[in-house]
C-alpha positions in Angstrom: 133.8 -25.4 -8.7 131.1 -25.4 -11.1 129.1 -27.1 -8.8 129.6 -25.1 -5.8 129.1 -21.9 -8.5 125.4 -22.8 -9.6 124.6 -23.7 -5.5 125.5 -20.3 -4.8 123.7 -18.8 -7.1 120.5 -20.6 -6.7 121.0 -19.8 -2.7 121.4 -16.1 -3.5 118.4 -16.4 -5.9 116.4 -17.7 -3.0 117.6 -15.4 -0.5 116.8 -12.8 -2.6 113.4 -13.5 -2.5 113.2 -14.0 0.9 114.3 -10.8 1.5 112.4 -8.7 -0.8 109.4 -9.8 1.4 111.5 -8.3 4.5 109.9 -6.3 6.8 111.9 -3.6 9.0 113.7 -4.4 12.0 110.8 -2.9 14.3 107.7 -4.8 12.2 106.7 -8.2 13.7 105.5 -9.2 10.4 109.7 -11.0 9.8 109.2 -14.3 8.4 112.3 -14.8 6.7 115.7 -17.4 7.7 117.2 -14.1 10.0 113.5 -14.2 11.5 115.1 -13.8 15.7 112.2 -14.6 17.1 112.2 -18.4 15.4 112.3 -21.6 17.9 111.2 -18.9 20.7 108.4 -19.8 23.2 105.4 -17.6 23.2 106.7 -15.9 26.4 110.0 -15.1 24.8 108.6 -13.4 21.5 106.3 -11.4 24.1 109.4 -9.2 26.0 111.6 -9.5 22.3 108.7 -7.9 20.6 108.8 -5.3 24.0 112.5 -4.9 23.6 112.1 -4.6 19.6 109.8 -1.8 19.7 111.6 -0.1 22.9 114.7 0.0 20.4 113.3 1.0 17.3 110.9 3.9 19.2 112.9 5.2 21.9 116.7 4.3 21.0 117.6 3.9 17.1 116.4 7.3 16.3 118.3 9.4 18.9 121.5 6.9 18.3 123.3 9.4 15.9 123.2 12.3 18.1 124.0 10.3 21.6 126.8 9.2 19.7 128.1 12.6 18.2 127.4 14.8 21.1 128.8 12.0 23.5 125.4 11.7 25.7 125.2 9.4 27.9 121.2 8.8 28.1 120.2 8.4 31.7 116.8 8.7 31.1 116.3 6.5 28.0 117.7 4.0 30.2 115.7 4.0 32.8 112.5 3.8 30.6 114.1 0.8 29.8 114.4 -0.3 33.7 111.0 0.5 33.6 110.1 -2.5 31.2 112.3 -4.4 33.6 115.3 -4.4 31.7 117.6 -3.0 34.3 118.0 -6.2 36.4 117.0 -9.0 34.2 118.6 -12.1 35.3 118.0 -10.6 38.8 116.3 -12.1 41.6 112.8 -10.1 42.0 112.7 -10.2 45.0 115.8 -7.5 44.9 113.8 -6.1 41.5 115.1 -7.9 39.1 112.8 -9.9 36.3 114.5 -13.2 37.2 114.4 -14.1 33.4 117.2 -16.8 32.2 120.4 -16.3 30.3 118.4 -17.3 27.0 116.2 -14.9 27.8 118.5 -12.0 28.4 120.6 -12.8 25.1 116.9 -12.6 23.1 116.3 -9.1 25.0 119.9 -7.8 24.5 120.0 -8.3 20.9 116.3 -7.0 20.2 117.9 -3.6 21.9 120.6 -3.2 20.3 119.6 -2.9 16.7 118.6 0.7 18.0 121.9 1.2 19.9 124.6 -1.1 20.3 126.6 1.6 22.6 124.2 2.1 24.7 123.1 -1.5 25.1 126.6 -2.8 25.5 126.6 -0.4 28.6 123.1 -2.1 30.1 124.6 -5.4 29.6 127.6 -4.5 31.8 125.4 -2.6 34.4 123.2 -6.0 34.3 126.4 -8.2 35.1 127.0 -5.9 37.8 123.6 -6.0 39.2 123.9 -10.2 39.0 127.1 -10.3 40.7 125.7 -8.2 43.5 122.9 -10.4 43.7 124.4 -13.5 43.5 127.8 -13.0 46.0 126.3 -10.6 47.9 125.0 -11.1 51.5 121.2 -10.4 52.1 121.8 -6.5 53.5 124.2 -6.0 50.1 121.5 -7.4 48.0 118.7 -5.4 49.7 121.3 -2.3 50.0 122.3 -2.3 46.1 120.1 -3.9 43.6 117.1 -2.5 43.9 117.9 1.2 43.0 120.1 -0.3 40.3 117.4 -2.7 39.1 115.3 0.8 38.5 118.5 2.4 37.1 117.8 5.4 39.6 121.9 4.1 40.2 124.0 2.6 37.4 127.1 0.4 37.7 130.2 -0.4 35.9 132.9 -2.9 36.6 135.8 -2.3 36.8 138.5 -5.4 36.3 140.7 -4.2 33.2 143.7 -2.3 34.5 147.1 -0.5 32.4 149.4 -3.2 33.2 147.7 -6.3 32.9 144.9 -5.8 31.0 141.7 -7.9 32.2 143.8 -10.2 33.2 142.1 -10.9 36.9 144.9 -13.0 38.3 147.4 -10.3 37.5 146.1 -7.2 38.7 147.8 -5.3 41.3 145.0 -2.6 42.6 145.5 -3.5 46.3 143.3 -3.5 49.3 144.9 -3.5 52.4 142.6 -4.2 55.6 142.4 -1.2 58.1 139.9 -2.5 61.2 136.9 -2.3 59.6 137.7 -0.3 56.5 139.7 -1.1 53.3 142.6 0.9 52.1 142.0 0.8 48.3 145.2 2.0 46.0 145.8 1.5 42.1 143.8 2.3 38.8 140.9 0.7 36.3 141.7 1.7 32.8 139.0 1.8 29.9 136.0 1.9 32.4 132.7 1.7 30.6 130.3 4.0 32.4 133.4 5.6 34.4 132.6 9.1 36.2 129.4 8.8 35.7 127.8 6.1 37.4 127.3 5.1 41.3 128.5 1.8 42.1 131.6 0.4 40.6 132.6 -3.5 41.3 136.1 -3.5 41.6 138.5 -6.6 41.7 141.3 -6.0 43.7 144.4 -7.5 45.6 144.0 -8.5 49.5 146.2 -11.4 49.5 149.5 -12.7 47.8 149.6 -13.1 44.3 147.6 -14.9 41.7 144.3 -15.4 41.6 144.1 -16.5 45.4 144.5 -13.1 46.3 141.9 -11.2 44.6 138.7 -10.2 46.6 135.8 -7.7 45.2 134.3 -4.8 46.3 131.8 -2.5 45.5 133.0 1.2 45.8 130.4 3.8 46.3 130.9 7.2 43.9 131.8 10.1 46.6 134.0 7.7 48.2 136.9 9.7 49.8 140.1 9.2 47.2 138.1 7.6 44.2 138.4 9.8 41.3 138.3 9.6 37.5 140.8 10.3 34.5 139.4 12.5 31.7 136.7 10.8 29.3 138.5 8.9 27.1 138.4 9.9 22.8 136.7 7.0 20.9 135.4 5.9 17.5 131.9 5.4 18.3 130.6 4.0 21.3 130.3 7.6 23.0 126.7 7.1 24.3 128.8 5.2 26.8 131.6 7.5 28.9 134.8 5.7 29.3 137.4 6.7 32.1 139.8 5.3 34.2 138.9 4.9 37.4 141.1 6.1 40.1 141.9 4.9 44.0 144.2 6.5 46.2 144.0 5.7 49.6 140.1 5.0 48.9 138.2 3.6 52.1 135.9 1.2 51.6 133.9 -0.2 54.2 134.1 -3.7 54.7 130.8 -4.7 54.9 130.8 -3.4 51.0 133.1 -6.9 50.1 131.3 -9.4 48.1 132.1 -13.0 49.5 135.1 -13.2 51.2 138.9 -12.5 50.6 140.3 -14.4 48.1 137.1 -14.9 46.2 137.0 -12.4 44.0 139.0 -14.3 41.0 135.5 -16.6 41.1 133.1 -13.6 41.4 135.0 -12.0 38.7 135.0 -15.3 35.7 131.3 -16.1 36.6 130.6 -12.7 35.8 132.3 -12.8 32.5 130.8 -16.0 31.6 127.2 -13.7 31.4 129.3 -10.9 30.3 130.4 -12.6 27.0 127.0 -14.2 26.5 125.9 -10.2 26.6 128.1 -8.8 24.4 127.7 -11.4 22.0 124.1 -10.9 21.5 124.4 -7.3 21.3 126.7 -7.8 18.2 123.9 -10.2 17.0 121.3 -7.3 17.0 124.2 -4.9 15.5 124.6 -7.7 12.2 120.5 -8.1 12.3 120.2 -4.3 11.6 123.2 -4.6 9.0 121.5 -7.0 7.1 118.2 -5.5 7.0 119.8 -1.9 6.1 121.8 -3.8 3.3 118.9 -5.6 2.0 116.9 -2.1 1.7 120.1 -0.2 0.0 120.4 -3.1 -2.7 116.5 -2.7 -2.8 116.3 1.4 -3.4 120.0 1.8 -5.0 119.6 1.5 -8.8 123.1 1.7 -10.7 123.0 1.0 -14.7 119.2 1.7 -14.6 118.1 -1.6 -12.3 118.6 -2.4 -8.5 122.2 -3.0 -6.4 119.7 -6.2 -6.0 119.9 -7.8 -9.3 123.9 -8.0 -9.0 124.8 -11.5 -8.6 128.0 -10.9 -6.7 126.0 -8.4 -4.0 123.4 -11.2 -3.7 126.6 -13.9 -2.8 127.4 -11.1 0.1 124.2 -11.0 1.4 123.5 -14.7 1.7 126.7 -14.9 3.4 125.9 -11.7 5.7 122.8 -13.9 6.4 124.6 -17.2 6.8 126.7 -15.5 9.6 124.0 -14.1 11.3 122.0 -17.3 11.9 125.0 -19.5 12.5 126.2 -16.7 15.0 123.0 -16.6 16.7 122.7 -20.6 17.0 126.3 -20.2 19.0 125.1 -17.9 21.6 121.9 -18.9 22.5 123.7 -22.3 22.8 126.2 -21.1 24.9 122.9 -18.9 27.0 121.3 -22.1 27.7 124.2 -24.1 28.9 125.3 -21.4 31.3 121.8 -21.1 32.8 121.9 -24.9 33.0 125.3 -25.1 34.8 126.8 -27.3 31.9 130.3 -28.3 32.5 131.8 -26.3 29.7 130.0 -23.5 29.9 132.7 -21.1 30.6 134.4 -22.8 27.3 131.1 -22.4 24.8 130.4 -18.6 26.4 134.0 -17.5 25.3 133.5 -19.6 22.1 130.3 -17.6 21.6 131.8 -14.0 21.7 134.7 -15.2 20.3 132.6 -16.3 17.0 129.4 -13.9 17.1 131.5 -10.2 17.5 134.0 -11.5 15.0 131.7 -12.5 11.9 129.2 -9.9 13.0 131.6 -6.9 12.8 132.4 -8.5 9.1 129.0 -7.8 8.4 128.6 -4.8 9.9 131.8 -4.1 7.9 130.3 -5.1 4.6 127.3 -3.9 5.3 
């Protein structure tokens, strides 16, 4: 014990000093162990030092009011599509940046130290985009992706539903073929993006059940019988709306399915795979932004006439704030790179990765 005591303290002695010589989350001058842009290529640091001054400039001071006024900021993101991150592990020749999973987990987690809401919501609209992309035919490619690559259209996806939660092999939204139409009937609860956007990817039922049965297919908005429920009440996350999505006799063409019938269940887990991946790094650059605001409060805060900073038990949190961080970042871009490399278990290390990084990263944001 007394061991493990006088480690920890000379760990929070040397943290300490490390972070007094912390910069802010928008300098480039970060040298310390949290430093994000350490064991990057010179490429990589390039677009996270694009993505780290989009945040701080154009997102992290207009995050408050987006979030109390419930805006959902159109226009911010599409300056952001203008840096190319709309589309970013989509083909270009659709206009996407064609970066790699790595890459979008660097870019993700640089944004969202101005607004994880906001970037949570480009990370879904980027999955969509990819799944297009990827399953689509050459005409739905061509069709779709490039007016959501510039965000002039945004996406959600919409899998979750009341009864079986986002559970894909369970969900009971059916499409029943009508010549060359679809007859789309059920609901999408807890839709990020719901009401508001253009093209929602929905997984629905065309066949028997389990996941055999599920197809996918992109619903346009001002399809005849696809409406919305009322914008759901949340604590925090408004800069993203959340709805449920309605169908009710909603005809889709069926040139708008991705694959074919029964493929959906596929579509839909590769998608996650990126999906979890994207999540997780936007609750890395949620912790990064903890740890630097905690580090700045122990810094300024005086209590008993010295610094919150010379208090041996705040230092202990803040080395283990820190310790989470890295080791949370280490996961994810693990589990980046062995998706983009088509690893065996990279469905397994991608759920691992979201499972571990939003955890210990909403206990930092908690302490801090």
């Amino acid at each position: 014990m007394a061991v493990g005591f006088r480690l920890g303290s000379l760990f929070s002695r040397s943290l300490r000093n490390v972070l007094s010589g912390m910069s802010t989350t928008s300098s480039r001058g970060i040298t310390s162990v949290i430093d994000p842009s350490i064991g990057l290529s010179e490429e990589q640091k390039e677009f996270q030092k694009v993505a780290f001054d989009f945040a701080s400039k154009e997102m992290a001071p207009n995050m408050a009011q987006w979030d109390e006024k419930e805006i959902f900021p159109v226009e911010t993101m599409r300056k952001a599509a203008q840096l190319g991150f709309g589309g970013i592990y989509t083909h270009p020749e659709v206009g996407g940046s064609g970066l790699s999973r790595l890459d979008t987990s660097i870019i993700f987690e640089a944004l969202s130290t101005g607004c994880v809401s906001t970037t949570a919501y480009m990370s879904i609209h980027n999955m969509c985009v990819w799944m297009i992309d990827t399953f689509g035919n050459d005409e739905q490619r061509h069709r779709f992706c490039p007016s959501l690559c510039s965000m002039e259209k945004f996406a959600s996806y919409c899998l979750t539903e009341p009864g079986s939660g986002s559970d894909a092999a369970s969900l009971l939204t059916s499409a029943k073929r009508d010549g060359d139409h679809y007859i789309l009937n059920g609901s999408k609860a807890f839709i990020s993006g719901g009401g508001d956007t253009d093209v929602y990817v929905v997984m629905c039922r065309t066949g028997g059940s389990g996941s055999r049965g599920i197809s996918c297919l992109v619903v346009e908005k001002g399809t005849p019988g696809l409406s919305f429920g009322k914008k759901e009440k949340k604590v925090g996350w408004n800069s993203q709306p959340t709805r449920a999505v309605i169908f009710e006799d909603c005809v889709v063409p069926v040139t708008n399915r991705l694959g074919e019938e029964g493929q959906g269940f596929g579509i839909a887990m590769k998608g996650l795979n990126g999906g979890r991946i994207n999540i997780a790094s936007c609750s890395l650059g949620a912790a990064h932004a903890s740890v630097l605001l905690s580090r700045e409060h122990l810094s300024v805060r005086k209590q008993f006439g010295e610094p919150l900073a010379n208090n041996q038990y705040l230092q202990f949190r803040l080395a283990e704030m820190a310790t989470q961080l890295v080791t949370a970042r280490l996961i994810v871009r693990h589990a980046a790179q062995a998706l983009q490399e088509g690893h065996r278990d990279a469905a397994t290390l991608c759920a691992m990765a979201k499972l571990y990084a939003t955890d210990e990263c909403f206990k930092e944001e908690g302490h801090g």
